[in-house]
DRENFIMI-239875 format. One line per field, with one value per residue (C-alpha): residue number from 0; x, z, y; residue in three letters. Coordinates in steps of 0.2 Angstrom, whole numbers. Layout:
num = [NUM; ...] $
X = [X; ...] $
Z = [Z; ...] $
Y = [Y; ...] $
residuo = [ALA; ...] $
***
This chain:
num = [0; 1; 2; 3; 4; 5; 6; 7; 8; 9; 10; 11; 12; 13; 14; 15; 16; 17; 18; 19; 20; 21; 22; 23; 24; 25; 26; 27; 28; 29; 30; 31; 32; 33; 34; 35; 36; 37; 38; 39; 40; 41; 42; 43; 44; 45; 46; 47; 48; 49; 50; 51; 52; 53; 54; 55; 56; 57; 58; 59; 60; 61; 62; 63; 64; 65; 66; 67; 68; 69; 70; 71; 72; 73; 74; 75; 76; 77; 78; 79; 80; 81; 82; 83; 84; 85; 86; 87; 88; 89; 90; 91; 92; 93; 94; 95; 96; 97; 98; 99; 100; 101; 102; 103; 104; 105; 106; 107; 108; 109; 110; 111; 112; 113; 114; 115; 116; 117; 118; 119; 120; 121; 122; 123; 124; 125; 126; 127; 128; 129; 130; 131; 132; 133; 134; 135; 136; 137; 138; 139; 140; 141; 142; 143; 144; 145; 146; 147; 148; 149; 150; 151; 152; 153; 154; 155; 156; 157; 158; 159; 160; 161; 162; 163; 164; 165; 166; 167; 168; 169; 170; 171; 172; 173; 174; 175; 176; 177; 178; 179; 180; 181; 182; 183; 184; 185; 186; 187; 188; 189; 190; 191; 192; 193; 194; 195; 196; 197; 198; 199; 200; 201; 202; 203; 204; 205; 206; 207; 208; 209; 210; 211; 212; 213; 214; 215; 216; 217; 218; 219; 220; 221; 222; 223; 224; 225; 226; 227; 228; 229; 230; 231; 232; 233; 234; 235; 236; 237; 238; 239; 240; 241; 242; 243; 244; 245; 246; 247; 248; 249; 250; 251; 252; 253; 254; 255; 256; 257; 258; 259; 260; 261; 262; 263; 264; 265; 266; 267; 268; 269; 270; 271; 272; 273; 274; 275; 276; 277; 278; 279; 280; 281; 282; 283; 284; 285; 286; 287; 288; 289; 290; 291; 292; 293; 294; 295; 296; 297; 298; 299; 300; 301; 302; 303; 304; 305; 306; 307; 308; 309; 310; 311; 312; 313; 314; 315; 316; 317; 318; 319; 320; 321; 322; 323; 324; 325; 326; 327; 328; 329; 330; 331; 332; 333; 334; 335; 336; 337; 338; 339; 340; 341; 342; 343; 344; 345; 346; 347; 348; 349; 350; 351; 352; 353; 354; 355; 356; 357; 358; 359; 360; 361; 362; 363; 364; 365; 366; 367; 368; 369; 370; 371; 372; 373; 374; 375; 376; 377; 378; 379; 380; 381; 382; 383; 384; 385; 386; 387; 388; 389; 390; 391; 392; 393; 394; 395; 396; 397; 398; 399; 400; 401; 402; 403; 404; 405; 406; 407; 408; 409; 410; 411; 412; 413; 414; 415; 416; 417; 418; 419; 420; 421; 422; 423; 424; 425; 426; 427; 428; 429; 430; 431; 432; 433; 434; 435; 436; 437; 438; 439; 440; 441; 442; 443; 444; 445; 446; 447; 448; 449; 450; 451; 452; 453; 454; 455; 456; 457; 458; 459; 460; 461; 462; 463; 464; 465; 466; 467; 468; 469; 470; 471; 472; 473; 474; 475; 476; 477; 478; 479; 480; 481; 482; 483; 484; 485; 486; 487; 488; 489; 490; 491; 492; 493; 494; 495; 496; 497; 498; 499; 500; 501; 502; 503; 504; 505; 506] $
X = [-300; -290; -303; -292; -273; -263; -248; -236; -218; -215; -202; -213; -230; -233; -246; -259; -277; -286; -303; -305; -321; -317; -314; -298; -289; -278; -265; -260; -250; -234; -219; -210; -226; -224; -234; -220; -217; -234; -236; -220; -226; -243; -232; -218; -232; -237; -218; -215; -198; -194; -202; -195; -214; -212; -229; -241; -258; -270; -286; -292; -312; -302; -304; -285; -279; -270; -270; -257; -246; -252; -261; -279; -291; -304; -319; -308; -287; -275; -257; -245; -228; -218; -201; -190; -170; -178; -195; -206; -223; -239; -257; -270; -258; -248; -232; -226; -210; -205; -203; -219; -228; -224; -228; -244; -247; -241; -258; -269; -258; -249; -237; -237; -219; -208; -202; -212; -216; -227; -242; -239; -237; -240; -253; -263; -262; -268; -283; -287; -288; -297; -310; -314; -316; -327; -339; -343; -342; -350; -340; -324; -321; -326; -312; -298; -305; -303; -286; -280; -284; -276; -261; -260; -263; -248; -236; -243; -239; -222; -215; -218; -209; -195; -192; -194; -180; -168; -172; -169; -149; -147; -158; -145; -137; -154; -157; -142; -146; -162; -157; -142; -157; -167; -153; -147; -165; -168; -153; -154; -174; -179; -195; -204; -199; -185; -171; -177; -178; -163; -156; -165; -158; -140; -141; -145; -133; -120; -125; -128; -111; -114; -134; -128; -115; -128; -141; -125; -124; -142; -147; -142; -156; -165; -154; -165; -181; -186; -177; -191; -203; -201; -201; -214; -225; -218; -223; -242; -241; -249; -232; -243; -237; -218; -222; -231; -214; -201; -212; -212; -192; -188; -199; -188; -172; -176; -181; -162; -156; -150; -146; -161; -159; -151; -141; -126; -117; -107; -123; -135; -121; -120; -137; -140; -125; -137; -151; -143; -135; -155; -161; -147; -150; -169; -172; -181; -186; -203; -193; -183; -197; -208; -190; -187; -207; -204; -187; -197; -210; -194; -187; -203; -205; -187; -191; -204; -197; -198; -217; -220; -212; -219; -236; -231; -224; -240; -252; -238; -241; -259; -260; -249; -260; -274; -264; -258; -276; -283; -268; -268; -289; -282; -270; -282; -293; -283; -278; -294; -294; -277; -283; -297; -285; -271; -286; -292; -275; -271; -287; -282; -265; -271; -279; -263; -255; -243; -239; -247; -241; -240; -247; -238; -244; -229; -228; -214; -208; -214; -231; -237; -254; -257; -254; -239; -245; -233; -238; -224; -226; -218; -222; -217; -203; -196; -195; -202; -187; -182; -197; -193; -203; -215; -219; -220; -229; -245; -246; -246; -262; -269; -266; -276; -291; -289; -290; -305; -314; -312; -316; -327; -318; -304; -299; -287; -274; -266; -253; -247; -232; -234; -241; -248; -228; -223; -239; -250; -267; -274; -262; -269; -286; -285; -277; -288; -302; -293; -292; -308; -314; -303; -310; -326; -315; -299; -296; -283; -270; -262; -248; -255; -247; -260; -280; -286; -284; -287; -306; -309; -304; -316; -306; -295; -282; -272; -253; -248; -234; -231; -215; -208; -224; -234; -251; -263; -284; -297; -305; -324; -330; -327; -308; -304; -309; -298; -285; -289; -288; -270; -262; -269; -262; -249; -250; -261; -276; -285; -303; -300; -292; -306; -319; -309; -309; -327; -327; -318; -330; -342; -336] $
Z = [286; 302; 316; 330; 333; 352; 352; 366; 371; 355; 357; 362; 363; 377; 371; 357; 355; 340; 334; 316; 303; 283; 270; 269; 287; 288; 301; 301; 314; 318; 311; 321; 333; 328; 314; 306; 321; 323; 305; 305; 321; 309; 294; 305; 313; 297; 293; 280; 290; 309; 322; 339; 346; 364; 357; 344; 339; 325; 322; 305; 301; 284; 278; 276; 268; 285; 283; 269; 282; 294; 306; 310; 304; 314; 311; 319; 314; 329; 324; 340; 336; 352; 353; 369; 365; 347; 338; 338; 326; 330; 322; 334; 346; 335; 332; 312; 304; 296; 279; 279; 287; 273; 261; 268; 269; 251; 247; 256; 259; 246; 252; 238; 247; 242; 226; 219; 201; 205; 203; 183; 180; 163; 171; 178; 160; 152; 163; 164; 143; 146; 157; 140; 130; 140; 142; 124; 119; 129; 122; 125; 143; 134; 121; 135; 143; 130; 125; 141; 139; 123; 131; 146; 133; 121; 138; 144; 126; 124; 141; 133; 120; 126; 137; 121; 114; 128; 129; 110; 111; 121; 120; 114; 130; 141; 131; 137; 154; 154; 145; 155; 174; 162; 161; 176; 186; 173; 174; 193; 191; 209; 216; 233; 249; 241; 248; 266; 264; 258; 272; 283; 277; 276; 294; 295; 286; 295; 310; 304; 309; 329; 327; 318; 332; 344; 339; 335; 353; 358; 345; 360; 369; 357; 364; 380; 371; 371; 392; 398; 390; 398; 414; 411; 407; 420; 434; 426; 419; 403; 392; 378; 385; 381; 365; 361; 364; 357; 340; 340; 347; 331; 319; 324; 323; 307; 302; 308; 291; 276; 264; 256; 250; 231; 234; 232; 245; 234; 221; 237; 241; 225; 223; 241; 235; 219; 227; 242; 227; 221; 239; 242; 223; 224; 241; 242; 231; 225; 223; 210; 200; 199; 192; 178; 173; 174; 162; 151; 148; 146; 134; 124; 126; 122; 105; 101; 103; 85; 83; 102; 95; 80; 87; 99; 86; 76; 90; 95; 79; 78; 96; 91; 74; 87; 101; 85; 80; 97; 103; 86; 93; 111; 103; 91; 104; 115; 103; 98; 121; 123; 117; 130; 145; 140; 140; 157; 165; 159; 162; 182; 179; 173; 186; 197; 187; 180; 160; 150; 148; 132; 132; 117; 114; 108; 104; 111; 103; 117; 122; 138; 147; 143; 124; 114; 121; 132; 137; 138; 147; 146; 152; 142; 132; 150; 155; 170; 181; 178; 186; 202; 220; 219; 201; 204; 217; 207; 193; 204; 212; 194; 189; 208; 202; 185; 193; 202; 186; 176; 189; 199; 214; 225; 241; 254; 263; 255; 265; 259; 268; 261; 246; 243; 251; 237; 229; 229; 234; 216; 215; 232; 229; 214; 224; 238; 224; 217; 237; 239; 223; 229; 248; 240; 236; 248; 268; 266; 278; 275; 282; 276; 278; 265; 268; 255; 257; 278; 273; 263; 276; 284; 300; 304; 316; 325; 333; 342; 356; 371; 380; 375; 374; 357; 358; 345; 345; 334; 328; 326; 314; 323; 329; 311; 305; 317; 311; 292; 295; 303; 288; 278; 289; 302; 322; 319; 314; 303; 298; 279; 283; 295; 282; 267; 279; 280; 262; 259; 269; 258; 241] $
Y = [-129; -124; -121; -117; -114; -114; -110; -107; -99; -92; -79; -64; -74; -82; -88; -87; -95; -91; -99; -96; -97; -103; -91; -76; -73; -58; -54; -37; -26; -14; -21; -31; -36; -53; -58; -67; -76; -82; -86; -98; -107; -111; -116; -125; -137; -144; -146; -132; -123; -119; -112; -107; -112; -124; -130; -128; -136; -135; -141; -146; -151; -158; -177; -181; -196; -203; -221; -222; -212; -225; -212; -216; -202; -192; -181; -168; -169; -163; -156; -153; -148; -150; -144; -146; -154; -158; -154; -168; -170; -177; -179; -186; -190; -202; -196; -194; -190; -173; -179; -186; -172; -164; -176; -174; -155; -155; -164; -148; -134; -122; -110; -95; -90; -106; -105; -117; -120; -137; -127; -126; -145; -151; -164; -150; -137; -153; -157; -138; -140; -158; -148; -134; -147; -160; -143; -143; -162; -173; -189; -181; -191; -205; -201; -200; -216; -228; -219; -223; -240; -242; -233; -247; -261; -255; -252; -269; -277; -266; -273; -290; -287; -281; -295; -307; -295; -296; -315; -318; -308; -322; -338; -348; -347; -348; -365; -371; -366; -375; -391; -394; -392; -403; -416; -414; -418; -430; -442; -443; -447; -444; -450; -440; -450; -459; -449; -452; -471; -473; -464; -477; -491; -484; -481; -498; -505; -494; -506; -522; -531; -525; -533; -549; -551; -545; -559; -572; -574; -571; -587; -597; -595; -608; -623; -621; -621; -639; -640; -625; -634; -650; -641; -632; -650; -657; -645; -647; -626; -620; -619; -609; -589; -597; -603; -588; -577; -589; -588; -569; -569; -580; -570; -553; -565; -570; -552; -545; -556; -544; -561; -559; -540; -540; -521; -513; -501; -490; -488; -483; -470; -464; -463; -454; -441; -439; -434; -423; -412; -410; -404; -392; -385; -385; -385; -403; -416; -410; -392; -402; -409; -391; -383; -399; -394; -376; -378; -390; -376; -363; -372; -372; -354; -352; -363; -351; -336; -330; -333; -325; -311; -309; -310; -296; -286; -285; -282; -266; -261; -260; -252; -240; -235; -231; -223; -210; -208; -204; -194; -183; -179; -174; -163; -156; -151; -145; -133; -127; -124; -115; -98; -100; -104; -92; -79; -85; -85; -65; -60; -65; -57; -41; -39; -45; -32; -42; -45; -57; -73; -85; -103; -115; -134; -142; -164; -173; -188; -200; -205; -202; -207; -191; -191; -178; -165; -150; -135; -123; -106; -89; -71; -58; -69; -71; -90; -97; -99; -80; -73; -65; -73; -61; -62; -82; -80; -70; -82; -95; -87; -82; -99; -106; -96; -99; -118; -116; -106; -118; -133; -124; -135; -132; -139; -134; -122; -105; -94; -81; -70; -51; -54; -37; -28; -14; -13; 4; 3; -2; -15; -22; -20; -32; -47; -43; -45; -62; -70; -64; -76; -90; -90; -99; -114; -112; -107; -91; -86; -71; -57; -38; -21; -14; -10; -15; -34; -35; -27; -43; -53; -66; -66; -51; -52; -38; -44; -31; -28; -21; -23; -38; -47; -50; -54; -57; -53; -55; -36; -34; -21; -4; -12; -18; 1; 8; -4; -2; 17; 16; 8; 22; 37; 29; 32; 47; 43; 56; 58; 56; 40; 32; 40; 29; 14; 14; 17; -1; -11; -2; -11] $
residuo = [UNK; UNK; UNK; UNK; UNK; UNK; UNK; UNK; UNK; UNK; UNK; UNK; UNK; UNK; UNK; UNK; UNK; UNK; UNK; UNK; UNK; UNK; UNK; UNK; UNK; UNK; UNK; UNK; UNK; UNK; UNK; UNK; UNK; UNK; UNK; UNK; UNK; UNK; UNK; UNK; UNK; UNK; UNK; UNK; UNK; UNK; UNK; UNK; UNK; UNK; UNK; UNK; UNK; UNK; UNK; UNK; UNK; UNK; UNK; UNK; UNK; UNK; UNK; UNK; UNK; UNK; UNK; UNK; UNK; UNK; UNK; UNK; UNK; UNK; UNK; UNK; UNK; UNK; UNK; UNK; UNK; UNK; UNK; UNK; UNK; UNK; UNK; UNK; UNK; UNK; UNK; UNK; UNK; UNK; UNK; UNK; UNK; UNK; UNK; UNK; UNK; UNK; UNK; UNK; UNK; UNK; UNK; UNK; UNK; UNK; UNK; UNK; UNK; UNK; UNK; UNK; UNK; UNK; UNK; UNK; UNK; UNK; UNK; UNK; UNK; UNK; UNK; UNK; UNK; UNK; UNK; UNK; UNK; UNK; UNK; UNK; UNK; UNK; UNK; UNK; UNK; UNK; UNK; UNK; UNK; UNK; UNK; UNK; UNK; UNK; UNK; UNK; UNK; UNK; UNK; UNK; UNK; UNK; UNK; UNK; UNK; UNK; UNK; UNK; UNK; UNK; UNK; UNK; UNK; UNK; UNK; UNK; UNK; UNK; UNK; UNK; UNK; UNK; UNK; UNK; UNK; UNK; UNK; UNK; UNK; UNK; UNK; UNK; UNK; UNK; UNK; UNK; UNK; UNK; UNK; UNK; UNK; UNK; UNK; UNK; UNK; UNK; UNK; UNK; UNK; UNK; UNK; UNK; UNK; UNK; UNK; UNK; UNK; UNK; UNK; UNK; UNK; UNK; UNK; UNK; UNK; UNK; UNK; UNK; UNK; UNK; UNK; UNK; UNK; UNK; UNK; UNK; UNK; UNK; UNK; UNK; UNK; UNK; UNK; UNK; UNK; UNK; UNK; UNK; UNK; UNK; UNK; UNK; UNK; UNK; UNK; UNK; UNK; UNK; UNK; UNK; UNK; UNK; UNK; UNK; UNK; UNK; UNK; UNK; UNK; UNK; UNK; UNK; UNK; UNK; UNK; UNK; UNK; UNK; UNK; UNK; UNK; UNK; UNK; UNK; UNK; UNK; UNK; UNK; UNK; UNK; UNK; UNK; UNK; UNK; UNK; UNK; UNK; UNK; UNK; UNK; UNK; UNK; UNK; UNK; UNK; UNK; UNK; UNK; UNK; UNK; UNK; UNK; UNK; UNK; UNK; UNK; UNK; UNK; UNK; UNK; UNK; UNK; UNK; UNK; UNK; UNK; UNK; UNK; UNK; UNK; UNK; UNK; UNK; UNK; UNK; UNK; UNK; UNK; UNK; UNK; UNK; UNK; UNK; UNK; UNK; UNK; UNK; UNK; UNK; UNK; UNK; UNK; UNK; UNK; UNK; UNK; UNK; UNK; UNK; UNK; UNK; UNK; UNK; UNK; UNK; UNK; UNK; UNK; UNK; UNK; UNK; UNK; UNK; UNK; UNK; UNK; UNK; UNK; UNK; UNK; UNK; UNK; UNK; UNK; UNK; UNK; UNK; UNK; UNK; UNK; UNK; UNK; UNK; UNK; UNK; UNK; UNK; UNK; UNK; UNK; UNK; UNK; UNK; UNK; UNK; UNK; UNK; UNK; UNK; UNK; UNK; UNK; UNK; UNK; UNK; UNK; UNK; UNK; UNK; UNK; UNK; UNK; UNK; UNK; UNK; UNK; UNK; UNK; UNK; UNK; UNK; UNK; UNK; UNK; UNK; UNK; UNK; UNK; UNK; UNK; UNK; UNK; UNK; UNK; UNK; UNK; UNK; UNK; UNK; UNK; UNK; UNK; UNK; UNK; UNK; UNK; UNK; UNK; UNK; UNK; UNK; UNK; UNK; UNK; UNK; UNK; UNK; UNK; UNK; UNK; UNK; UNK; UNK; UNK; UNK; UNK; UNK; UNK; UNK; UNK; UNK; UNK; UNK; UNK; UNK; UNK; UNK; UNK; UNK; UNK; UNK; UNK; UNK; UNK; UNK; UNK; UNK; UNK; UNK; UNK; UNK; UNK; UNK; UNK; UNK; UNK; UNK; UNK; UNK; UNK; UNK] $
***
């Protein structure tokens, strides 16, 4: 529910500050005071058109679903629309595209003057028929339930299935695929770590000639062994610390030898090539040896194939015997429910004075999670898409209440923009009767040029103009009577008309 709105520079308003209660809020005036004007600037903040408003903010006591928007939520929701070189949205100070604004609104807010036809979704005549039935048999959720589940199970099986069925046009050719990796891996035979120790000795070989050189001339060093030795005897010094290093000099001498190593250069090449082609295919080593397991277990998939199928073929079989079973219930009574909600819904547009519309139940060839069923709707023989704004625009409210009837629930925004323009006073009294109904369930905003629905409003609003500034102000009783009774007779207020003001408060 809106609680306040500010708005600012708005053509003729300089500015506007309205504090609001729930239920049906009317906006009446002159034309041309600006109640369009001020009614855009509402709309436009929540992203549905444009405004010329500098600035404009709502506030909503609503819980919204924010977080998938990535907006954090409060206990009271701030819309600013702001509008200097570009406009600019915002909810609790955190800025949000258009298109997702609108996304969002979309959830809370219905606009009966977009040409719409959302409002008659098959989903929503289904679980209004749902509704009927689960009144009179307990167990029917139940029925729906496990009919879902059957559903997901056979879409879940079916997906399976037709993966088998793609594979099997051509497992010949995935066979090959996956013998030729298994071969491939299995030829070379590569161990974990291999690769970099081969690279270690390779770059030791690469240097051997320079350290056998190196240590060629370095061995002379041992002709003076037995020479320092002596010395050091003579001269009465430990000689222990020079043995000690000539030991360990001869040991890493000794070690610099590759006699002993039974290898062949161009066969460690090769085999470094080998397992370099793996770690650029497979990323590393161990990469190589999860794919040849992973092809090892294709190939036995693939060599199963028929029985896999056939297996899926038989349970698809079986699910689909049930899914027929429980979708031909569904259908059966939502049959027996269609009388009641085409009943329902021309009862509302009686009352709309509009012609009664015709419900059909008709079964597609595709299941659905929501079984066969379609319902198809036409008013006087006249399809949907042919009915003019105005007529749209009623049975889209009929149906609203019809909603809300049936679910005895209903959340959100309605605007409406001159609803009730052309009607006679009967006319308007009825769809003042119908908003009055739905304000139990919804928050109303609407534009009227007719009495009849500003005495049911909850909040009444006069815009009025003087020069070239608008301004808008909340009427108490006496002011809204004075108001009611100026629609009725014009400028010149007559007694017959304040008398029959009075007189609508009174119903």
């Amino acid at each position: 529910m809106i609680s306040r709105i500010l708005m600012k520079e708005n053509l003729s308003f300089k500015e506007a500050n309205l504090k609001l209660s729930g239920g049906l809020t009317v906006f009446s005036g002159l034309s041309g005071a600006g109640k369009s004007v001020l009614f855009r600037g509402i709309l436009a903040t929540f992203g549905f058109g444009e405004s010329e408003a500098k600035f404009v903010e709502l506030e909503l006591d609503d819980e919204l679903d924010l977080e998938s928007f990535g907006i954090e939520s409060e206990s009271e929701n701030v819309f600013k629309m702001l509008k200097e070189k570009s406009t600019k949205y915002f909810i609790n100070n955190q800025s949000i595209g258009k298109k997702s604004l609108q996304n969002l609104s979309k959830s809370f807010i219905k606009y009966l003057s977009v040409k719409d036809n959302n409002e008659f979704s098959n989903e929503k005549f289904l679980t209004l028929l749902d509704t009927l039935e689960s009144a009179k048999n307990p167990n029917f959720n139940e029925l729906k339930e496990n009919f879902k589940q059957i559903f997901q199970a056979y879409s879940e099986n079916s997906l399976k299935l037709n993966k088998v069925l793609e594979e099997e046009k051509r497992v010949e050719e995935l066979k090959e695929l996956a013998q030729t990796q298994i071969e491939k891996i299995s030829k070379i035979n590569p161990k974990p770590g291999e690769y970099e120790e081969l690279l270690k000795l390779k770059k030791r070989l690469s240097k051997q000639d320079k350290i056998e050189e190196a240590w060629g001339k370095a061995n002379g060093i041992f002709e003076y062994e037995k020479a320092v030795l002596d010395a050091l005897n003579l001269s009465e010094v430990d000689a222990n610390f020079f043995s000690e290093c000539f030991n360990e000099l001869r040991i890493i001498a000794e070690n610099q030898k590759m006699e002993e190593l039974d290898f062949d250069i161009e066969a460690l090449l090769d085999r470094i090539s080998d397992l370099s082609y793996l770690i650029k295919r497979y990323e590393s080593i161990e990469g190589a040896l999860e794919t040849l397991e992973l092809k090892k277990k294709e190939l036995e998939h693939y060599e199963n194939l028929s029985f896999e199928k056939k297996e899926l073929e038989l349970t698809s079989q079986k699910l689909k015997e049930k899914l027929e079973k429980k979708a031909q219930i569904l259908s059966e009574a939502r049959l027996r429910n269609l009388g009641v909600l085409q009943d329902f819904l021309n009862d509302y547009l009686a009352k709309l004075y509009m012609k009664n519309l015709r419900l059909e139940c008709v079964q597609n060839d595709e299941m659905s999670l929501l079984g066969r069923d379609e319902i198809k709707l036409s008013v006087s023989e006249t399809k949907l898409k042919n009915l003019s704004s105005g007529e749209l625009n009623r049975l889209r409210l009929a149906f609203i209440a019809t909603e809300c009837k049936i679910l005895n629930a209903g959340r959100g925004i309605i605007f409406l923009d001159e609803i009730d323009a052309n009607l006679s006073g009967k006319e308007a009294m009825s769809i003042a009767k119908v908003l009055e109904e739905l304000s139990r369930f919804y928050q109303i905003f609407a534009i009227s040029h007719l009495p009849q629905l500003s005495s049911k409003a909850h909040n009444h609003f006069l815009v009025e103009k003087n020069g070239t500034q608008s301004r808008v102000k909340k009427l108490e009783k006496e002011e809204r009577i004075k108001e009611l009774a100026r629609m009725v007779s014009g400028e010149q207020i007559s007694d017959e008309a304040l008398q029959f003001a009075k007189t609508l408060f009174e119903d």
